[in-house]
C-alpha positions as a Python dict, from the first residue, in 0.01 Angstrom:
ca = {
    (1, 'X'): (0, 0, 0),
    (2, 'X'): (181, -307, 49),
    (3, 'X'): (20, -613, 306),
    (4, 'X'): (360, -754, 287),
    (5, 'X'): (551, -500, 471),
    (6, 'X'): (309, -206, 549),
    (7, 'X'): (312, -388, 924),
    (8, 'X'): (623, -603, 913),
    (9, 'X'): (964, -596, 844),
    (10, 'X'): (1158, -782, 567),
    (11, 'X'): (1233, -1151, 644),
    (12, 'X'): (1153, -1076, 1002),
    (13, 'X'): (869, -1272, 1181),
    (14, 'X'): (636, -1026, 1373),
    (15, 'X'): (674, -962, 1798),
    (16, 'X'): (431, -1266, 1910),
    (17, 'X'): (509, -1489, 2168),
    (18, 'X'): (490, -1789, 1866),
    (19, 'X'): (783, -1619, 1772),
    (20, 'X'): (944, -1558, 2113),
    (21, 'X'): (885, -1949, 2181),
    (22, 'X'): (948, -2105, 1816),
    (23, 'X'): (1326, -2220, 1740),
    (24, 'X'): (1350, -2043, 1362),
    (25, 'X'): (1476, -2216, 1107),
    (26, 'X'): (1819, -2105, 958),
    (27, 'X'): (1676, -1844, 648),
    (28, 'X'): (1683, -1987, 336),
    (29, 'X'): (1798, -1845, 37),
    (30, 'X'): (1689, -1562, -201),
    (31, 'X'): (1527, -1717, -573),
    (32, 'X'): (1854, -1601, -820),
    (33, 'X'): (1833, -1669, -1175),
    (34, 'X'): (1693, -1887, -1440),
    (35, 'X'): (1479, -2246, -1262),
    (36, 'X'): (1284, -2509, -1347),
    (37, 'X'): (1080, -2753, -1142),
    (38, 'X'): (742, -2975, -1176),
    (39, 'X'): (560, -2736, -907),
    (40, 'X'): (619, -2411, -845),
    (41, 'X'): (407, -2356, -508),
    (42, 'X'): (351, -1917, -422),
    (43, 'X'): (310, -1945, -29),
    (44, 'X'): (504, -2096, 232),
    (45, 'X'): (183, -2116, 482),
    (46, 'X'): (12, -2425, 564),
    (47, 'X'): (-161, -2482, 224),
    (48, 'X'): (178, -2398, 44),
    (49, 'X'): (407, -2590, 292),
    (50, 'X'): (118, -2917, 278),
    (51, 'X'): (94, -2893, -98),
    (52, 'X'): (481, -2923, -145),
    (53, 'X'): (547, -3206, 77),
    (54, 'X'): (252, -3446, -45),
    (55, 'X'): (389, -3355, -379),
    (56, 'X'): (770, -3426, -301),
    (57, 'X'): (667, -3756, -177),
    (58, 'X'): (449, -3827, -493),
    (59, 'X'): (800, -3766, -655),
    (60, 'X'): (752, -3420, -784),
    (61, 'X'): (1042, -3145, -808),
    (62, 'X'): (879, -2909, -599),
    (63, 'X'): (988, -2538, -542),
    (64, 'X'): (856, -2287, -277),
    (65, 'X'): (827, -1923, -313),
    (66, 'X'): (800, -1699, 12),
    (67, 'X'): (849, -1336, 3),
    (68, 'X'): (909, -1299, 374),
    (69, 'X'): (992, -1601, 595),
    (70, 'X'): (794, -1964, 633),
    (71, 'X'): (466, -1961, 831),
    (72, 'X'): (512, -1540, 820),
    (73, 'X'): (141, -1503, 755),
    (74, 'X'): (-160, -1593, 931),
    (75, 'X'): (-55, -1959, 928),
    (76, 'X'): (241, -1857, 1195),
    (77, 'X'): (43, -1587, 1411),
    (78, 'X'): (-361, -1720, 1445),
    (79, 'X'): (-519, -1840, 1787),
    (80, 'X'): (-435, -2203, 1657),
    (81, 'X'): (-761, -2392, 1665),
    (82, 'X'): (-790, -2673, 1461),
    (83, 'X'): (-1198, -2718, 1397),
    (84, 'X'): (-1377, -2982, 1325),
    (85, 'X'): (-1641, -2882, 971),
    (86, 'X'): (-1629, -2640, 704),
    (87, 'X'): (-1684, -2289, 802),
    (88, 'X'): (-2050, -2297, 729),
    (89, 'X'): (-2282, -2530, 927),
    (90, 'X'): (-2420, -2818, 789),
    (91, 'X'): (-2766, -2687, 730),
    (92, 'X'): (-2573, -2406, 513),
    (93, 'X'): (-2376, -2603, 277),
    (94, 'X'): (-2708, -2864, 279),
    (95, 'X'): (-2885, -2605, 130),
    (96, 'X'): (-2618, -2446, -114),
    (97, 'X'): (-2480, -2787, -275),
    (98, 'X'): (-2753, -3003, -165),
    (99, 'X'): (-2698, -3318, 96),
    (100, 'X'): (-2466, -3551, -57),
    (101, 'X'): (-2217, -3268, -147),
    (102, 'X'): (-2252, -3150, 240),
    (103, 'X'): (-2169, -3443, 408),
    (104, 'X'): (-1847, -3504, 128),
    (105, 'X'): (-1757, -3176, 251),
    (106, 'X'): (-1797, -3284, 610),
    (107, 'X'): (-1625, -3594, 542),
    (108, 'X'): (-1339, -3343, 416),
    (109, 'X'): (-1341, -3158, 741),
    (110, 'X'): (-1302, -3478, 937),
    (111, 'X'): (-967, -3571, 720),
    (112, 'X'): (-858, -3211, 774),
    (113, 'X'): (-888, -3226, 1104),
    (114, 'X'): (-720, -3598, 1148),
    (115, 'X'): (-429, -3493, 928),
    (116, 'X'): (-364, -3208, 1111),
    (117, 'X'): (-319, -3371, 1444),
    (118, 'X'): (-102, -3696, 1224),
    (119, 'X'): (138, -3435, 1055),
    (120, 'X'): (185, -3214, 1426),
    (121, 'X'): (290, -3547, 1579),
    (122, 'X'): (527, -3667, 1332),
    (123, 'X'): (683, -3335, 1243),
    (124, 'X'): (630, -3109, 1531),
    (125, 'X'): (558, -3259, 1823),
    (126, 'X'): (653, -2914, 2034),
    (127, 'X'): (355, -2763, 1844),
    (128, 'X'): (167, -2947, 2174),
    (129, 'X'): (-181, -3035, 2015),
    (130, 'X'): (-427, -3105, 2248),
    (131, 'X'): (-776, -3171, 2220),
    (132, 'X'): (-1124, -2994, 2290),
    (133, 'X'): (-1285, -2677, 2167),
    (134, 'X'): (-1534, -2516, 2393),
    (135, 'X'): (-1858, -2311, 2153),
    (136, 'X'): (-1957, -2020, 2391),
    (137, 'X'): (-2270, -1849, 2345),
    (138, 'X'): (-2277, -1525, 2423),
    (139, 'X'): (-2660, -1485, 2375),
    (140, 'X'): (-2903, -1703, 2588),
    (141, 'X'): (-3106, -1784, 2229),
    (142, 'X'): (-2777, -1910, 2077),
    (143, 'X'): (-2782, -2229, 2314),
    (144, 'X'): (-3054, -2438, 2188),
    (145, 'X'): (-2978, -2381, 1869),
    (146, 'X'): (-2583, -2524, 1941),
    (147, 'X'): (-2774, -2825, 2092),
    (148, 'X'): (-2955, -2911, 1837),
    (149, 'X'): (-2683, -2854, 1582),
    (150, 'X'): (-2482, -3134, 1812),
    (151, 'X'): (-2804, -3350, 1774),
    (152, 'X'): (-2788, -3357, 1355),
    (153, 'X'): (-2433, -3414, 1345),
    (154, 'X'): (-2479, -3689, 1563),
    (155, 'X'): (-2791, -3800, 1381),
    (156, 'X'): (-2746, -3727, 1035),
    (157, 'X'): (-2341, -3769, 1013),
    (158, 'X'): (-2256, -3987, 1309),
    (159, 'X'): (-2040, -3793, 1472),
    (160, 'X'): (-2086, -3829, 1832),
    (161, 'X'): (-1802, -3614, 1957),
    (162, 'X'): (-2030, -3255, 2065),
    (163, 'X'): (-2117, -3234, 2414),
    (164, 'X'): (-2394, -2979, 2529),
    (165, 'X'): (-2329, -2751, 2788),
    (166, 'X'): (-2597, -2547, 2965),
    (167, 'X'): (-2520, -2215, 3088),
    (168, 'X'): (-2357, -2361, 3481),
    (169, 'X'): (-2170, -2627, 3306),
    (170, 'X'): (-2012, -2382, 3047),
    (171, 'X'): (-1946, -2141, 3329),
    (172, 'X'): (-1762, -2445, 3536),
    (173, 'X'): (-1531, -2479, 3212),
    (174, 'X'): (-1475, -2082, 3120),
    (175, 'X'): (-1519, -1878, 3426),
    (176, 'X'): (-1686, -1572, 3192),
    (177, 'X'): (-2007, -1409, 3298),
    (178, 'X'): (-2038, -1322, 2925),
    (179, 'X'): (-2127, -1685, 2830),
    (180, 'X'): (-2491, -1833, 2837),
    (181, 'X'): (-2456, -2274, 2756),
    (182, 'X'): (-2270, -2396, 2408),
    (183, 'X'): (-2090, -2707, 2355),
    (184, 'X'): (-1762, -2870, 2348),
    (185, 'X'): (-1628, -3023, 2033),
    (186, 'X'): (-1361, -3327, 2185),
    (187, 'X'): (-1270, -3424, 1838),
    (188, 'X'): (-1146, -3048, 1761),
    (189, 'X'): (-837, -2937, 1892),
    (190, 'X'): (-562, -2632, 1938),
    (191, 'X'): (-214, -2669, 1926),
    (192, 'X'): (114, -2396, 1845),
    (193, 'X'): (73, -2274, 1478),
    (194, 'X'): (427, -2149, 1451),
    (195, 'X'): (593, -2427, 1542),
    (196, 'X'): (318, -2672, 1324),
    (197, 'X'): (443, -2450, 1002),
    (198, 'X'): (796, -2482, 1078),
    (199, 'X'): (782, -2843, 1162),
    (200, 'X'): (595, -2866, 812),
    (201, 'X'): (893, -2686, 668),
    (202, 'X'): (1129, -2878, 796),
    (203, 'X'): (974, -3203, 661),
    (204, 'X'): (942, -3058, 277),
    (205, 'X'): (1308, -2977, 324),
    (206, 'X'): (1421, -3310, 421),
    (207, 'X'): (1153, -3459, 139),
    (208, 'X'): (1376, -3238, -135),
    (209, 'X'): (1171, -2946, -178),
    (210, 'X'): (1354, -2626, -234),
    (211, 'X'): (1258, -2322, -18),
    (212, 'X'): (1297, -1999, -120),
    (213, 'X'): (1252, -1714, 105),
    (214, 'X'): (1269, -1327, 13),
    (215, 'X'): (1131, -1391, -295),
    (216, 'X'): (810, -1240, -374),
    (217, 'X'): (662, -1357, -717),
    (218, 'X'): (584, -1038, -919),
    (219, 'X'): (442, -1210, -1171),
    (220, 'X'): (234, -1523, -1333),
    (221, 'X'): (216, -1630, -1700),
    (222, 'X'): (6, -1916, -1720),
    (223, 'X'): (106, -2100, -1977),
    (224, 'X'): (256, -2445, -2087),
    (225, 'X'): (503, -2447, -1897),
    (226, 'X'): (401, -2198, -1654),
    (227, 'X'): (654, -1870, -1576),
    (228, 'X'): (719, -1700, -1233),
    (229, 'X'): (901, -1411, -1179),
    (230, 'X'): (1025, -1260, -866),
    (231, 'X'): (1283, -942, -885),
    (232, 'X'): (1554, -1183, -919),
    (233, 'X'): (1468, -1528, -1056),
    (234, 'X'): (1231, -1676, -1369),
    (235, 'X'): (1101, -2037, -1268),
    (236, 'X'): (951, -2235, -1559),
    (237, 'X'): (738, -2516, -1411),
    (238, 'X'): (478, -2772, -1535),
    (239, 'X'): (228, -2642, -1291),
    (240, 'X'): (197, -2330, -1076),
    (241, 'X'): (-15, -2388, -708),
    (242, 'X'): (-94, -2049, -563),
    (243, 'X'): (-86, -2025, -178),
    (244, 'X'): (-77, -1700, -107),
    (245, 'X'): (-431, -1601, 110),
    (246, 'X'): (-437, -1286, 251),
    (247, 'X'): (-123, -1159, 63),
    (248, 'X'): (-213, -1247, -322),
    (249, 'X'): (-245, -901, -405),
    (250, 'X'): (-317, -907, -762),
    (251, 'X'): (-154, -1156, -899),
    (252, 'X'): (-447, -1259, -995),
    (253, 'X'): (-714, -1086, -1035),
    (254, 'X'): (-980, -1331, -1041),
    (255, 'X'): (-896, -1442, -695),
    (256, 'X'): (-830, -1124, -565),
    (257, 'X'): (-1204, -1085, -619),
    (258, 'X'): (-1341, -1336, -450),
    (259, 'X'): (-1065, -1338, -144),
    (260, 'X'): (-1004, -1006, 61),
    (261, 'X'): (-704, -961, 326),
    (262, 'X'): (-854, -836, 667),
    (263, 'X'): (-635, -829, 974),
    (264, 'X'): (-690, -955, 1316),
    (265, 'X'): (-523, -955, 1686),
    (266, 'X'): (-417, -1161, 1937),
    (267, 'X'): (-245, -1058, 2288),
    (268, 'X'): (-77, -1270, 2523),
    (269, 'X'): (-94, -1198, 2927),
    (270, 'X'): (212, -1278, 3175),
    (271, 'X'): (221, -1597, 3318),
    (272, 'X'): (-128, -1685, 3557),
    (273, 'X'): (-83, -1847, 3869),
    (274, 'X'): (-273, -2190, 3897),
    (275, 'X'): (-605, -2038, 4069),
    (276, 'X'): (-599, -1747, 3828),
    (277, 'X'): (-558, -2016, 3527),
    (278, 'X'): (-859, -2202, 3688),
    (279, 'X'): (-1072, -1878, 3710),
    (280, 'X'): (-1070, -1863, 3342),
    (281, 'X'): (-1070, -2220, 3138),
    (282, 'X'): (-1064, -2545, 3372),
    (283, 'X'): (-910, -2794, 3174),
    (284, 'X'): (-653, -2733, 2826),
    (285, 'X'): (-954, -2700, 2605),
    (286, 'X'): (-925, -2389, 2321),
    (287, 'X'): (-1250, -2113, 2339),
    (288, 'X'): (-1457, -1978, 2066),
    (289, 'X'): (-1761, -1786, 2087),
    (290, 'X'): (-2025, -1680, 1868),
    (291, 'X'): (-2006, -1324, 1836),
    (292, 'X'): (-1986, -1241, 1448),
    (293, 'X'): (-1597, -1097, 1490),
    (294, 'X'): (-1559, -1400, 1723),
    (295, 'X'): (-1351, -1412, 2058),
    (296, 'X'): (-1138, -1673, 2093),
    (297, 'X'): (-897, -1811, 2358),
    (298, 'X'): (-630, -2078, 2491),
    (299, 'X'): (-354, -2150, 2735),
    (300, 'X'): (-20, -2132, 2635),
    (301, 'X'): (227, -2424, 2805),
    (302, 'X'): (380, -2139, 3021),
    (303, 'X'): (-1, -2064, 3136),
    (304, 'X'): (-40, -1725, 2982),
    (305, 'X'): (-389, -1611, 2823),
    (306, 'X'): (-375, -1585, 2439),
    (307, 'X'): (-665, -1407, 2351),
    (308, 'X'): (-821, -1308, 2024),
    (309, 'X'): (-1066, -1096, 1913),
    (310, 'X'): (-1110, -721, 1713),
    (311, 'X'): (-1081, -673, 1307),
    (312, 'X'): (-970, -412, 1091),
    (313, 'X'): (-1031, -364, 768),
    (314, 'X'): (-758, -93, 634),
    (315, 'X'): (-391, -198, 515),
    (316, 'X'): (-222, -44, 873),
    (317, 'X'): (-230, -185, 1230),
    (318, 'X'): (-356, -10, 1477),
    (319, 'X'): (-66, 168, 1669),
    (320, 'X'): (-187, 13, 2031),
    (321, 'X'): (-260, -354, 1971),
    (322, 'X'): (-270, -419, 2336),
    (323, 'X'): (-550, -180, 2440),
    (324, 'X'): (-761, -226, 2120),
    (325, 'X'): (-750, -629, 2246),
    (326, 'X'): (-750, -564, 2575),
    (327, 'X'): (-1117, -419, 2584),
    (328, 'X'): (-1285, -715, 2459),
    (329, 'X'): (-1075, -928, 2700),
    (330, 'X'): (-1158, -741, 2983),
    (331, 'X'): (-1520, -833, 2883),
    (332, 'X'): (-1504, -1138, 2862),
    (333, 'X'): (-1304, -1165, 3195),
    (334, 'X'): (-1325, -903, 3392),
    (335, 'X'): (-1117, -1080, 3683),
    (336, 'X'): (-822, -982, 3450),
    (337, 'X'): (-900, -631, 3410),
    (338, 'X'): (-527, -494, 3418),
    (339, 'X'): (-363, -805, 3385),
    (340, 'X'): (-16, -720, 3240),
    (341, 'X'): (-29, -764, 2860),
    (342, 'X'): (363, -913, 2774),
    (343, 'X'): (277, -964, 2408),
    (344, 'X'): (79, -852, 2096),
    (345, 'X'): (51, -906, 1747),
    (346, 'X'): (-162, -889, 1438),
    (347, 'X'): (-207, -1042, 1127),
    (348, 'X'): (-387, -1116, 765),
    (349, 'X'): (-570, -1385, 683),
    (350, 'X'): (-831, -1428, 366),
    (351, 'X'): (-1206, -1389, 352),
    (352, 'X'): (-1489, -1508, 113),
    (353, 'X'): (-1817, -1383, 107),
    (354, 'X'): (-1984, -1623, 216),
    (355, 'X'): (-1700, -1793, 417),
    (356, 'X'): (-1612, -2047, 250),
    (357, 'X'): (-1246, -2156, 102),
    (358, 'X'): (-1202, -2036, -262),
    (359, 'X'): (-1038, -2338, -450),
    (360, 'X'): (-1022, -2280, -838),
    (361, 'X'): (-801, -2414, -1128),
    (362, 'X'): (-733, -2068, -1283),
    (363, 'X'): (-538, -2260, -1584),
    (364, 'X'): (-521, -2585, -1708),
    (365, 'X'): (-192, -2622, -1488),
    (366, 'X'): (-223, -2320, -1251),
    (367, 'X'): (-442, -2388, -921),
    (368, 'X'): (-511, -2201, -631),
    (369, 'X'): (-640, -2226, -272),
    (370, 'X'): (-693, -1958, -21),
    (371, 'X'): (-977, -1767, 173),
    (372, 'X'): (-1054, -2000, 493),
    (373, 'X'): (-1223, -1734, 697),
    (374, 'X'): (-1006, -1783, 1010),
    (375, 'X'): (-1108, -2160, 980),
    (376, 'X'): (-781, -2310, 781),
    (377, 'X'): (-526, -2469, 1043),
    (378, 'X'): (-686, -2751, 909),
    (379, 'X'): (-874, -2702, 573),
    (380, 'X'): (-570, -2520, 488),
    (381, 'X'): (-355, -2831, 538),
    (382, 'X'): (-541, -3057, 381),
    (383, 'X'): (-590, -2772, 71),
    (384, 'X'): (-206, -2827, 5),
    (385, 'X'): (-274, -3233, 16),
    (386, 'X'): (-583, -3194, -227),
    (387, 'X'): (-371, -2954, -466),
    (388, 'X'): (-129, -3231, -437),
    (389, 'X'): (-335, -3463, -580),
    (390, 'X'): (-520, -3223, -806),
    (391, 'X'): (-169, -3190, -988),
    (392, 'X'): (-117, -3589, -974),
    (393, 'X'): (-436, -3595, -1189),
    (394, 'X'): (-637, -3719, -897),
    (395, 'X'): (-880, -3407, -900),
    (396, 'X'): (-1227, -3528, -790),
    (397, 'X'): (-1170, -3382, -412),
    (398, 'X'): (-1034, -3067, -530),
    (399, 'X'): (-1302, -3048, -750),
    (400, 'X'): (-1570, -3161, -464),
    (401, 'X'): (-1398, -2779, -262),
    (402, 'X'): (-1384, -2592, -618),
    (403, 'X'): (-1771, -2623, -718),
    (404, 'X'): (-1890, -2468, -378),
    (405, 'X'): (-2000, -2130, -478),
    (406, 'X'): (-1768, -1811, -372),
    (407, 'X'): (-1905, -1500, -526),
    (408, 'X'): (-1717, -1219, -570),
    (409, 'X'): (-1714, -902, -354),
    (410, 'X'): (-1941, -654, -457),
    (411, 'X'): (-1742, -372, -714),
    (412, 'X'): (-1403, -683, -752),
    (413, 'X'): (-1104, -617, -609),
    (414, 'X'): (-1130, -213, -613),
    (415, 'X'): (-1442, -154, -444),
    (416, 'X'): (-1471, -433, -215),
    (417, 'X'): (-1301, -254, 84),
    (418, 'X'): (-1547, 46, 175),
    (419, 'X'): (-1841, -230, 128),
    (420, 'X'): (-1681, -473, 337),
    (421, 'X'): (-1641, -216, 602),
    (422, 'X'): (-2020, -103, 592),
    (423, 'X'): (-2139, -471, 663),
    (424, 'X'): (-1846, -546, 968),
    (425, 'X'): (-1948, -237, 1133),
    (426, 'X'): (-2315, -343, 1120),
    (427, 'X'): (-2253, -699, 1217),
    (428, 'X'): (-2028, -549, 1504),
    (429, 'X'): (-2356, -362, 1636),
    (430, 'X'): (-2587, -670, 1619),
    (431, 'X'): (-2281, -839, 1850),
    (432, 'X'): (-2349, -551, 2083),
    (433, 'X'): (-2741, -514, 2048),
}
């Protein structure tokens, strides 16, 4: 079954209010015939989109492949958060490439996080980023241990921005019952992902990067120069930079391995008056809790609830996005229970095992970047900019992402479905119990 059309249709963005509220770029046209450029980039998503406009303004001839339409995957439909770290904790990575390699890797999060916000102001401004995440803890035992994770970033990486909550000063900033203490991250933010990947668009156009859209790569030789195919055009390039997440299928099969598509869903309420707005989150600050499939939240400019939460694990949708979203919702806040639901949506991102990005240099000239765990507004933006640099033979950062260890999925790419499913189910009951 195909990911890229099973749920969506061709060159069509899917029914979210992103797309309701985005202005779309005019399309661009199909790949035709025989090309040649310095960069062939597979991915129009933020790590795509990044990667070909830090290379266009190193000077590159940059082309961009995207079977359906810019920012059509996860980069154009997720709860756009923009968090501050890897996805592991500190004390994680610490312990899997030792303490100097964890705080590079922090450092890395901090640029991902800065560049972000610097390429949302200066290219799309109507994404609206705006700072502050709130950390909810939905178990009482989960709050000390947030506090003292605030205390060794502040300690051991000077990073000061993490303010403790305890359970009434969380529940004076998200009016949820559900919620026990946490912390607020003020150097995080949240801002419109549609409109950030279009506004990224836009600027590789204007730097001379040719889009393509429609124009699904069926193919990879890696080689010197590389060859892509799609169904109707053969690009020859000096390098190849995959981009692709959630939707590489197996174009390579090493990848596909470590990196498996999962979808998620996000529903949008009508409009909330001002009290009803204040019930929920006081203050334009994005929610995330700690639940393993995590539930997380923000105001839209027009004041409706975007809220996220629920996984699946086959190719399909469900048929009822709404009501499979609007259980956990109702959860969280019951004061909305029957709130009219005006908008729902789901989408694919990439996983890794053990959560971390997969970066890898699959050829001497072919390199690839995908599997952020629902944490890449940002990594993913700065993965174009260090593939960027990668292929400008400044490779030591890349590198720095590549060497942290992504196993692959028990059984590869053919297996790792009904084994993925067996652990989300039981991490789903240890949310519950």
């Amino acid at each position: 079954m195909d990911l890229l059309t099973v749920n969506d249709q061709p060159r069509s963005y899917p029914p979210s209010y992103y797309a309701q509220m985005a202005t779309p770029l005019p399309p661009f046209d199909t790949a035709r015939g025989a090309l040649s450029c310095d960069v062939c980039v597979v991915g129009a998503g933020f790590t795509g989109l990044s990667a070909a406009l830090h290379l266009a303004e190193r000077g590159f001839d940059v082309i961009v492949l995207e079977a359906q339409r810019v920012g059509f995957g996860a980069s154009g439909r997720n709860g756009g958060q923009v968090g501050m770290g890897q996805r592991l904790d500190q004390d994680a990575l610490e312990g899997m490439v030792g303490k100097d390699a964890a705080r590079a890797l922090w450092d890395l999060s901090l640029e991902s996080v800065a560049l972000t916000r610097e390429l949302a102001e200066k290219h799309a401004p109507e994404a609206g980023f705006a700072p502050g995440i709130i950390h909810a803890a939905h178990k009482p035992r989960y709050v000390p241990e947030a506090h003292a994770y605030a205390e060794k970033l502040a300690r051991d990486y000077g990073y000061d921005q993490i303010q403790p909550l305890n359970r009434d000063e969380l529940r004076s900033m998200v009016g949820s019952p559900a919620y026990h203490g946490g912390d607020i991250d003020h150097g995080a933010g949240h801002l419109d992902p549609l409109r950030y990947g279009l506004g990224l668009a836009r600027a590789a156009q204007a730097a001379g990067v040719r889009i393509f859209e429609g124009s699904r790569v069926n193919s990879l030789t890696k080689a010197d120069p590389a060859r892509v195919e799609t169904e109707a055009a053969q690009i020859t390039a000096r390098y190849v930079a995959l981009a692709c997440n959630g939707y590489l299928g197996r174009l390579d099969p090493g990848v596909a391995s470590r990196v498996m598509p999962i979808n998620n869903f996000i529903t949008a309420t009508r409009p909330l008056s001002p009290d009803e707005r204040t019930a929920v989150i006081r203050g334009n600050h994005a929610v995330a809790d700690t639940k393993f499939v995590v539930n997380y939240f923000r105001f839209s400019p027009d004041n409706r609830l975007l809220f996220g939460g629920t996984e699946s694990y086959g190719y399909r949708f469900p048929a009822n996005i709404k009501a499979k979203v609007r259980r956990p919702l109702e959860q969280i806040f019951p004061q909305l229970k029957g709130v009219e639901l005006t908008h729902a949506w789901g989408g694919t991102l990439g996983i890794s095992m053990n959560r971390m990005p997969h970066f890898a240099r699959l050829a001497g000239n072919v390199l690839s970047a995908s599997g952020y765990s629902g944490h890449g507004v940002a990594m993913a933006t700065l993965g174009g900019k260090l593939m960027a640099e990668a292929i400008s033979g400044q490779a030591e950062r890349f590198d720095l992402m590549a060497n942290v260890p992504t196993p692959a999925f028990p059984g590869g790419a053919s297996l790792r479905w009904p084994l993925l499913v067996t652990a989300m189910l039981w991490f789903s009951l240890r949310d519950k119990f």
